[in-house]
C-alpha positions as CSV (number, residue, x, y, z in Angstrom):
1,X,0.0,0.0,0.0
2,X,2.9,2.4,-0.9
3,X,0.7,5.2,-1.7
4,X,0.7,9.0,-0.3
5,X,-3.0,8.3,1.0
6,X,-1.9,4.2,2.6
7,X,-1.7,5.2,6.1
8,X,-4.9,6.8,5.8
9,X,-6.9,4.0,4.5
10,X,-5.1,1.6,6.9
11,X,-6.4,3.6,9.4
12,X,-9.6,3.8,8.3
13,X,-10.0,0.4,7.7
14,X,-9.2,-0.7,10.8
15,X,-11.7,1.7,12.4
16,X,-14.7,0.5,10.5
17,X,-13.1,-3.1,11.8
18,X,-13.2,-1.5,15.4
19,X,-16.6,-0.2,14.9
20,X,-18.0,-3.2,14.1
21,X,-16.6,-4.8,17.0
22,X,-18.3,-2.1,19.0
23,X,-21.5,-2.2,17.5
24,X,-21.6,-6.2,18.4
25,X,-21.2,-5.3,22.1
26,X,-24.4,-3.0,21.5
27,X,-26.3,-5.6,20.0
28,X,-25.5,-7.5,23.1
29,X,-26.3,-4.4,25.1
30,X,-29.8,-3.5,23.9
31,X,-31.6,-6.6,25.3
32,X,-30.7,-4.5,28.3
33,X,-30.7,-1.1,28.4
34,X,-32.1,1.8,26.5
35,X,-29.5,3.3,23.3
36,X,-29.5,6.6,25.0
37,X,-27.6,5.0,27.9
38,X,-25.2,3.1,26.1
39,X,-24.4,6.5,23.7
40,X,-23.9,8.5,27.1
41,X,-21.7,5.9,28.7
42,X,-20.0,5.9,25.6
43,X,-19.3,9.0,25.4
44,X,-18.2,9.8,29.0
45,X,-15.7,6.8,28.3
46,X,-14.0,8.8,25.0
47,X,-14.1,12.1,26.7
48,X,-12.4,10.9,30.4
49,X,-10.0,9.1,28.6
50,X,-9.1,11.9,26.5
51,X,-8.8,13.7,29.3
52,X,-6.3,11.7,31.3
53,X,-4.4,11.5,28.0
54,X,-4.2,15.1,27.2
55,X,-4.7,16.7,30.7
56,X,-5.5,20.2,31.9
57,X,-3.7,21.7,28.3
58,X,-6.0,19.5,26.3
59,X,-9.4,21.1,27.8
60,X,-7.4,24.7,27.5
61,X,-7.0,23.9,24.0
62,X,-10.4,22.6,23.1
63,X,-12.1,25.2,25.2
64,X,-10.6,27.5,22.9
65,X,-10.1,25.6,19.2
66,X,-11.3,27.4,16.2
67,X,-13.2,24.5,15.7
68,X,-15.9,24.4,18.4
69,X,-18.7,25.3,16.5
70,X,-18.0,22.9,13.3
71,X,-17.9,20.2,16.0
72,X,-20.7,21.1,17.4
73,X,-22.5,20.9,14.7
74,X,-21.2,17.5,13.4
75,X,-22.3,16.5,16.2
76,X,-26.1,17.2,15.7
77,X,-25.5,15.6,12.3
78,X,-24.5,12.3,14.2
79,X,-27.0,12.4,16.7
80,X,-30.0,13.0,13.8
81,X,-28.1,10.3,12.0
82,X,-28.5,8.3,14.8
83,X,-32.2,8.8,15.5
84,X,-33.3,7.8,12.0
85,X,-31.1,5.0,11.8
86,X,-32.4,3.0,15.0
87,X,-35.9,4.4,14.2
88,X,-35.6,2.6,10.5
89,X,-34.0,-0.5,12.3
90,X,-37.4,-1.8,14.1
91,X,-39.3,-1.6,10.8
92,X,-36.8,-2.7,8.2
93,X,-34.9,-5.9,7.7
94,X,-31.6,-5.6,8.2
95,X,-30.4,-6.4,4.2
96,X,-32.5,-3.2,3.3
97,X,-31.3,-1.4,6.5
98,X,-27.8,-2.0,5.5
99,X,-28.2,-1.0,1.6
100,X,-29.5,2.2,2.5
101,X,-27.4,2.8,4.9
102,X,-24.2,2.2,3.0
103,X,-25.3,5.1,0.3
104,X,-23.7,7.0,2.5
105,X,-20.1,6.6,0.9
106,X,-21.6,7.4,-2.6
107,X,-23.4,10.2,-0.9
108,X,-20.0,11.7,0.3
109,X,-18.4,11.4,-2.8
110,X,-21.0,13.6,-4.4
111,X,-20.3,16.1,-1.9
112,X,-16.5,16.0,-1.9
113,X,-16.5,17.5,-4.7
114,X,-18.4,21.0,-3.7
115,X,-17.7,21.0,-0.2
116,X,-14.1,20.1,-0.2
117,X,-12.9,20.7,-3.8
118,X,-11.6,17.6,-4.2
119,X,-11.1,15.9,-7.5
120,X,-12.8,12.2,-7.6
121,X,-11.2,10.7,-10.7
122,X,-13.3,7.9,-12.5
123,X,-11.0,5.1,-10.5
124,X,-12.4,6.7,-7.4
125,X,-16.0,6.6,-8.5
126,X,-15.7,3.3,-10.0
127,X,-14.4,1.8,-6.6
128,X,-17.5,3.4,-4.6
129,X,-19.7,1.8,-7.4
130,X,-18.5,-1.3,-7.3
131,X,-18.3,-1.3,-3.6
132,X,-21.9,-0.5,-3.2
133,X,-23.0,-2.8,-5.9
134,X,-21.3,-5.4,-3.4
135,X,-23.3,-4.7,-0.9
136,X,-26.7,-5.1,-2.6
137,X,-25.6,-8.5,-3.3
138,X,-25.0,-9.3,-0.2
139,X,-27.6,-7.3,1.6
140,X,-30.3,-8.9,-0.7
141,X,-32.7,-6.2,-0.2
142,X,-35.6,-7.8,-2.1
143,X,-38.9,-6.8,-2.7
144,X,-37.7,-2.7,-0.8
145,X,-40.5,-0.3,-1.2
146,X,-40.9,3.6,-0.8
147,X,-41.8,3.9,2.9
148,X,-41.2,6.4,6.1
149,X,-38.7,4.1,7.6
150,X,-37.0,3.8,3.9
151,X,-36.8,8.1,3.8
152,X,-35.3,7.8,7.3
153,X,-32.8,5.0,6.1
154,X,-31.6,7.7,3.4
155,X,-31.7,10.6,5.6
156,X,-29.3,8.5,8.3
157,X,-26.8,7.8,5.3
158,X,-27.2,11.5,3.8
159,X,-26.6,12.7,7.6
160,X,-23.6,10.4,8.1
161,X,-21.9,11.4,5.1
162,X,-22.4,15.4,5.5
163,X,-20.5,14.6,9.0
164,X,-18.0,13.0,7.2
165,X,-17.0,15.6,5.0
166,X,-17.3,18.1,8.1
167,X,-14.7,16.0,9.6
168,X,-12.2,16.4,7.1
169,X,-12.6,20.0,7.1
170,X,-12.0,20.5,10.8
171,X,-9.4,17.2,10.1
172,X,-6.9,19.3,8.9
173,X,-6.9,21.6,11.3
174,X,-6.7,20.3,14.3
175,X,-5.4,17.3,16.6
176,X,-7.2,14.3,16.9
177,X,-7.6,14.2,20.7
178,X,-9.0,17.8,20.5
179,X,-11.4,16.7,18.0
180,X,-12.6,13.7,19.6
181,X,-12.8,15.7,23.3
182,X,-15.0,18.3,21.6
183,X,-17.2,15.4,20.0
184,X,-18.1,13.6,23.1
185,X,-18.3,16.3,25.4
186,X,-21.3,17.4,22.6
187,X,-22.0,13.8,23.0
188,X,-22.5,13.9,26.3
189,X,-24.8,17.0,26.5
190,X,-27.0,16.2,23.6
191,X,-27.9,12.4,24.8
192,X,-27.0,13.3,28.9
193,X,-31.0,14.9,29.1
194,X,-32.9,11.5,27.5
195,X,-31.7,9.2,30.4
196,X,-34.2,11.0,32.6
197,X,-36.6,9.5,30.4
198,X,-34.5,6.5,29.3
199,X,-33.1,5.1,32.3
200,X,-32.4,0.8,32.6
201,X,-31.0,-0.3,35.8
202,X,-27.7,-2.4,35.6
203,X,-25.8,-4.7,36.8
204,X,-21.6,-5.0,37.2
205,X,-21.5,-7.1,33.9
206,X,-23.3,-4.9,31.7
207,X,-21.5,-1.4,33.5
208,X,-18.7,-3.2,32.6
209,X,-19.6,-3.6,28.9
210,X,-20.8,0.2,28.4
211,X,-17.3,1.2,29.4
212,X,-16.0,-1.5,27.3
213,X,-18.1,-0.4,24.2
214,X,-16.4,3.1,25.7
215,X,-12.8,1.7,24.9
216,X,-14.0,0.2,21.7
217,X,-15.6,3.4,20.6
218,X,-12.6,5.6,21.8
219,X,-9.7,3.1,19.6
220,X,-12.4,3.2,16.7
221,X,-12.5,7.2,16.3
222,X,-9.0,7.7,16.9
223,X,-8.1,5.3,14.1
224,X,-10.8,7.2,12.2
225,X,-10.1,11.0,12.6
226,X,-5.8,9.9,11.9
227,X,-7.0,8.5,9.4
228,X,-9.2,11.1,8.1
229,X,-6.0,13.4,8.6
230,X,-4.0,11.4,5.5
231,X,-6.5,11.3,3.1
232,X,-9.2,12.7,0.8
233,X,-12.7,11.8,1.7
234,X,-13.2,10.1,-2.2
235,X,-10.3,7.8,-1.2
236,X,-11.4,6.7,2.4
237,X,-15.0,6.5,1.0
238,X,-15.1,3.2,-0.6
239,X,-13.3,1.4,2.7
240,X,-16.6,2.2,4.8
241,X,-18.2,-1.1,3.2
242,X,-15.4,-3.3,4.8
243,X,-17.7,-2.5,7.5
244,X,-20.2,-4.9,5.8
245,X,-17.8,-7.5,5.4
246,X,-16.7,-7.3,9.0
247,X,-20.5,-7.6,10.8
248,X,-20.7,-10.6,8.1
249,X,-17.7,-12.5,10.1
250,X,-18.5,-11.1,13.7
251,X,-22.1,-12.3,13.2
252,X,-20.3,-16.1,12.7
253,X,-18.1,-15.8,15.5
254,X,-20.9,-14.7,18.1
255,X,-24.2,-15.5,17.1
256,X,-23.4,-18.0,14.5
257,X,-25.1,-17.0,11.5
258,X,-23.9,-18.6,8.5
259,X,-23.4,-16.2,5.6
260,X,-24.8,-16.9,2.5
261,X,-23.1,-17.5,-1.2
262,X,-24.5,-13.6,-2.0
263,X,-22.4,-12.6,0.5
264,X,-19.7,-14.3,-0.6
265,X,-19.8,-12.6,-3.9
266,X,-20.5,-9.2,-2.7
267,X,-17.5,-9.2,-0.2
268,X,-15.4,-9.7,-3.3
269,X,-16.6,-6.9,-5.2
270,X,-16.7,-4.8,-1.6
271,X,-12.5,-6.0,-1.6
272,X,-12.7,-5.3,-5.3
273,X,-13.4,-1.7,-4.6
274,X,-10.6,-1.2,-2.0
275,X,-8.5,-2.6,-4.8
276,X,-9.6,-0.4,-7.1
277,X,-8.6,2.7,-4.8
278,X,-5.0,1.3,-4.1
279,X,-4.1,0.4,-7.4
280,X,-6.0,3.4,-8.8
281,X,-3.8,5.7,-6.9
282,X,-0.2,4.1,-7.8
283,X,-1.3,4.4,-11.6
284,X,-2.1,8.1,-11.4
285,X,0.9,8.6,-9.0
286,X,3.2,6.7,-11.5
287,X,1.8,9.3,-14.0
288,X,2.3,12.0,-12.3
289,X,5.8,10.8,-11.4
290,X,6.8,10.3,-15.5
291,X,5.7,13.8,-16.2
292,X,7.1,15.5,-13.3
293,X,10.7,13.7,-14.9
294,X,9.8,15.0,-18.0
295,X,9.4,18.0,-17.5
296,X,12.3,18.3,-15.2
297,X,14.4,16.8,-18.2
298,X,13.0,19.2,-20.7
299,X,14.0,21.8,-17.6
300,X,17.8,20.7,-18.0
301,X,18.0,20.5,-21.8
């Protein structure tokens, strides 16, 4: 993956890897206690740590980043995101959840573009295409109709990838830890007020998983705002379905569901996508390369 963007889809390939990790502990959570509490507790988790991490000069700096209010705002983003998606999940199946959800990385690209003047070549397109042609294979969304939990589907994946892109603006500009403190703590005030009305009791097992899911969700960003940091949004785009691929293999390991042939098939084209990125990138960098010689030999002649 010697690329200038490599580290940066690492990265963000092991987040979505992370995240999926953490959203099997919340599937395990849920039969338990209320969202709301597990997003606080997660939260609280991510912004303590940072915290002890950084220290006092970390809150200074937050307190006082130029980024506060894009933050803040990403983080209503999430949090609607949120809502609709877990709103959708109790009327859809989850092969039509997860196809809609995953237009968010074609979503994104479209937006790149405007938002963060970034150029998506055709390889880059291609990659997202065939990635989320992959995942309708293996989603198997049949017989999906026009519905209110359908619109909020969409609007959770349009949501999602507006807070992407508004991550690699403020990504740029700021630390990671900085960025993740001001995220939770935003966190912790937007989803702090429902647990008076969303309030489970629990026990020293299941504390002990929210702060788990805490340290799950804390790895997971980190990997994801570094690698956000290295790379254009059309690059990292196409690496979000790995995500797929992942919640295929934990769903084996835990719960063991046996995966279909479909999603055989459209884990290839999903790894087919990531393929297309990598070697997309070396072509146009080898280009660039020849032409930068050339014009350096025409420069000495």
């Amino acid at each position: 993956m010697k690329t200038p963007y490599g580290l940066g889809i690492l990265l963000v390939t092991i987040s979505y890897f992370i995240f999926s990790t953490h959203d099997a502990v919340i599937k395990l959570l849920v039969e338990h206690v209320t969202v709301w509490q597990i997003l606080f507790f997660r939260s609280v988790t991510v912004f303590v740590s940072c915290l002890l991490i950084g220290g006092p000069r970390l809150a200074r700096r937050a307190a006082t980043s130029d980024i506060v209010k894009p933050m803040a705002i990403r983080s209503l983003f999430l949090i609607g995101a949120w809502i609709s998606y877990y709103t959708a999940a109790k009327s859809l199946q989850l092969g039509e959840l997860t196809t809609l959800y995953f237009a968010a990385p074609v979503v994104a690209m479209l937006l790149a573009g405007p938002m963060l003047k970034e150029h998506v070549t055709p390889a880059r397109w291609a990659a997202v295409i065939v990635g989320f042609v992959g995942v309708i294979i293996a989603s198997n969304p049949i017989g999906l109709k026009i519905s209110l939990p359908v619109y909020l589907a969409l609007q959770a994946a349009c949501l999602w990838a507006f807070s992407t892109v508004l991550l690699r603006r403020t990504a740029l500009h700021e630390t990671s830890l900085v960025q993740m403190t001001l995220t939770n703590f935003f966190f912790i005030v937007l989803t702090g007020g429902m647990l008076i009305v969303e309030w489970s009791n629990v026990d020293l097992r299941t504390t002990a998983m929210l702060f788990g899911v805490g340290l799950l969700g804390g790895m997971a960003q980190y990997a994801y705002f570094e690698g956000m940091r290295r790379a254009p949004v059309s690059i990292l785009a196409p690496f979000e379905y790995t995500a797929l691929i992942w919640a295929f293999v934990l769903g084996f390991l835990i719960w063991g569901d046996l995966p279909a042939a479909n999603v055989a098939v459209g884990a290839v084209l999903i790894g087919g996508a990531g393929l297309l990125i990598i070697f997309g990138e070396r072509s146009r960098r080898r280009k660039a390369g020849g032409t930068e010689g050339a014009d350096i030999s025409r420069h000495k002649r």
